[in-house]
C-alpha positions in Angstrom: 77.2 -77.5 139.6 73.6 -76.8 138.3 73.3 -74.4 135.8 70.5 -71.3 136.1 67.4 -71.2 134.4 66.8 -69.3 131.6 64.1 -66.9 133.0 66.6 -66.6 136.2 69.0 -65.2 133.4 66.9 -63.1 131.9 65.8 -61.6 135.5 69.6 -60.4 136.3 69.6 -58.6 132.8 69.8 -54.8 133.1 65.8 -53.3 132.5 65.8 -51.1 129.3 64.6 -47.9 130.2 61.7 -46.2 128.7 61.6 -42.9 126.2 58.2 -42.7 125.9 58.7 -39.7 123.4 60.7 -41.6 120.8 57.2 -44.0 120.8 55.0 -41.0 120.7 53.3 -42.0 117.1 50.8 -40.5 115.3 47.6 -43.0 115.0 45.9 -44.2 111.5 48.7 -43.9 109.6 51.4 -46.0 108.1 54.6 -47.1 109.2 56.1 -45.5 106.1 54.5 -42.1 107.1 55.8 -41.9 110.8 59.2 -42.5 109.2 58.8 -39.4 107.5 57.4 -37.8 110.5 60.0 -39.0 112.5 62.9 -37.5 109.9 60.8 -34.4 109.8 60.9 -34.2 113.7 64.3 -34.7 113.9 65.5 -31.7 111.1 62.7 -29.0 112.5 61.0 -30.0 115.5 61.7 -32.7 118.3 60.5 -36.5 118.9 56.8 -36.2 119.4 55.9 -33.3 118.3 53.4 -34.5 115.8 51.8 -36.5 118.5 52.1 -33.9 120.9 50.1 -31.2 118.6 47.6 -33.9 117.1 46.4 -34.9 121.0 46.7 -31.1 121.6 44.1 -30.7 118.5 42.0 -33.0 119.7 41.8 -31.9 123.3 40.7 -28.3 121.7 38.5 -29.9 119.4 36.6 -32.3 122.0 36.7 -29.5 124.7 33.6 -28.9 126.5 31.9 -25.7 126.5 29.2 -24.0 128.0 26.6 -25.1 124.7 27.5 -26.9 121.4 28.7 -24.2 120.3 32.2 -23.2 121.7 35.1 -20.2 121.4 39.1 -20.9 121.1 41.1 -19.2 122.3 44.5 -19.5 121.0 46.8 -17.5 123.0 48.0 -18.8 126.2 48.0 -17.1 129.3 52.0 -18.2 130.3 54.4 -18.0 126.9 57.1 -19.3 128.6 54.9 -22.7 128.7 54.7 -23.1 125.0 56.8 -25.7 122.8 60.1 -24.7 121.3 58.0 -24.3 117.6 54.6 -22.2 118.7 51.8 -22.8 120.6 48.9 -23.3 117.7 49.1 -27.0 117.2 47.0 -26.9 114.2 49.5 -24.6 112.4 52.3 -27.2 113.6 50.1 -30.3 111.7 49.4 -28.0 108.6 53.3 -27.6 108.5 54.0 -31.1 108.9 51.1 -31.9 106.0 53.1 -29.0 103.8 56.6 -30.7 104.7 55.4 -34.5 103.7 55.4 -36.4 100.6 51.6 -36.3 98.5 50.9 -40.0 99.8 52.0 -39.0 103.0 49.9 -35.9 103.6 46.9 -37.4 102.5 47.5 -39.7 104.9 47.8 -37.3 107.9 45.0 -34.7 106.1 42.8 -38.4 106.5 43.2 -38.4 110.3 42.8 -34.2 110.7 39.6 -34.3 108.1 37.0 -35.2 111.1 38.8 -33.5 113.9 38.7 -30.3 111.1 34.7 -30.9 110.5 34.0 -31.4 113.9 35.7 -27.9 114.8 33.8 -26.2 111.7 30.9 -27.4 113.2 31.2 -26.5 116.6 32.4 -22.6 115.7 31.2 -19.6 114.5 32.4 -18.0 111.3 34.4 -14.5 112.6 33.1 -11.5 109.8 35.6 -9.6 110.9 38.9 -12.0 110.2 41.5 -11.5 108.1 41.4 -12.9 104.9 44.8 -13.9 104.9 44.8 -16.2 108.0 44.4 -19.8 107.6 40.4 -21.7 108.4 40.8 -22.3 111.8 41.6 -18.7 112.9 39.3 -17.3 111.1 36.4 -18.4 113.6 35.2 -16.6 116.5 37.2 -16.4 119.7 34.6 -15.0 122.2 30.8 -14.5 122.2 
C-alpha cells in the first residue's frame, strides 16, 4: 500500500488559527522589552495595548489638518467607544514608559522621541493650560 507524501500529511493537519492581538508588537525595540510589555499588558492592560496606543499616537501625530499647523482634540465624541484603560493614548505610553525597567524605557522613549517632536512642532503652545498637566495637553485644542 503506498504511503502519503509528506506535504499531503501536512495538508490534513488542523490550520492554527490566528490571534492577531497576541502578535500586536511594538516596533524598534527589543525582544527583551516586548517581554516586559507583554507582562505589563497582562497585569494592567490587555494584549496589544501598547501597539494599539503607539499606532493610535501616530495616527494623531501624522493627521492631516487644514495647514501645518494642526489642533487635538482629545475627547471623543462616543465614550462608550474608548478602551477599557482611557482614551489618551499618549498618557497610556507614558504609563507603560513609568511601569518599565530604565533600559527598557529608554528604549520605548527612543521610538516616541520623533513622534513627540513632530507633535511639538506641529502645535501651538496653550497660555492658558494648567501647569500641572503633562506636555501634550498642554497645547492648543482649537484656533
Amino acid at each position: 500500500m503506498p504511503r502519503k507524501a509528506p506535504s499531503r500529511v501536512r495538508s490534513d493537519l488542523p490550520r492554527r488559527t490566528s490571534r492577531k492581538g497576541d502578535r500586536a508588537v511594538v516596533p524598534g525595540v527589543s525582544s527583551r522589552t516586548l517581554r516586559e510589555i507583554a507582562r505589563l499588558e497582562h497585569h494592567r492592560y490587555e494584549p496589544g495595548a501598547a501597539h494599539r496606543a503607539l499606532s493610535a499616537w501616530r495616527t494623531t501625530v501624522y493627521r492631516r489638518g487644514p495647514s501645518w499647523i494642526f489642533y487635538p482634540s482629545w475627547y471623543d465624541d462616543c465614550p462608550c467607544c474608548l478602551p477599557p484603560w482611557g482614551g489618551d493614548h499618549r498618557e497610556t505610553l507614558e504609563a507603560f514608559c513609568l511601569a518599565l525597567s530604565r533600559r527598557a524605557a529608554r528604549e520605548l522613549r527612543a521610538v516616541l522621541a520623533p513622534l513627540d517632536a513632530r507633535f511639538l512642532a506641529r502645535t501651538l503652545n496653550d497660555p492658558c493650560a494648567h501647569p500641572g498637566d503633562p506636555w501634550w495637553r498642554r497645547r492648543l485644542e482649537r484656533a
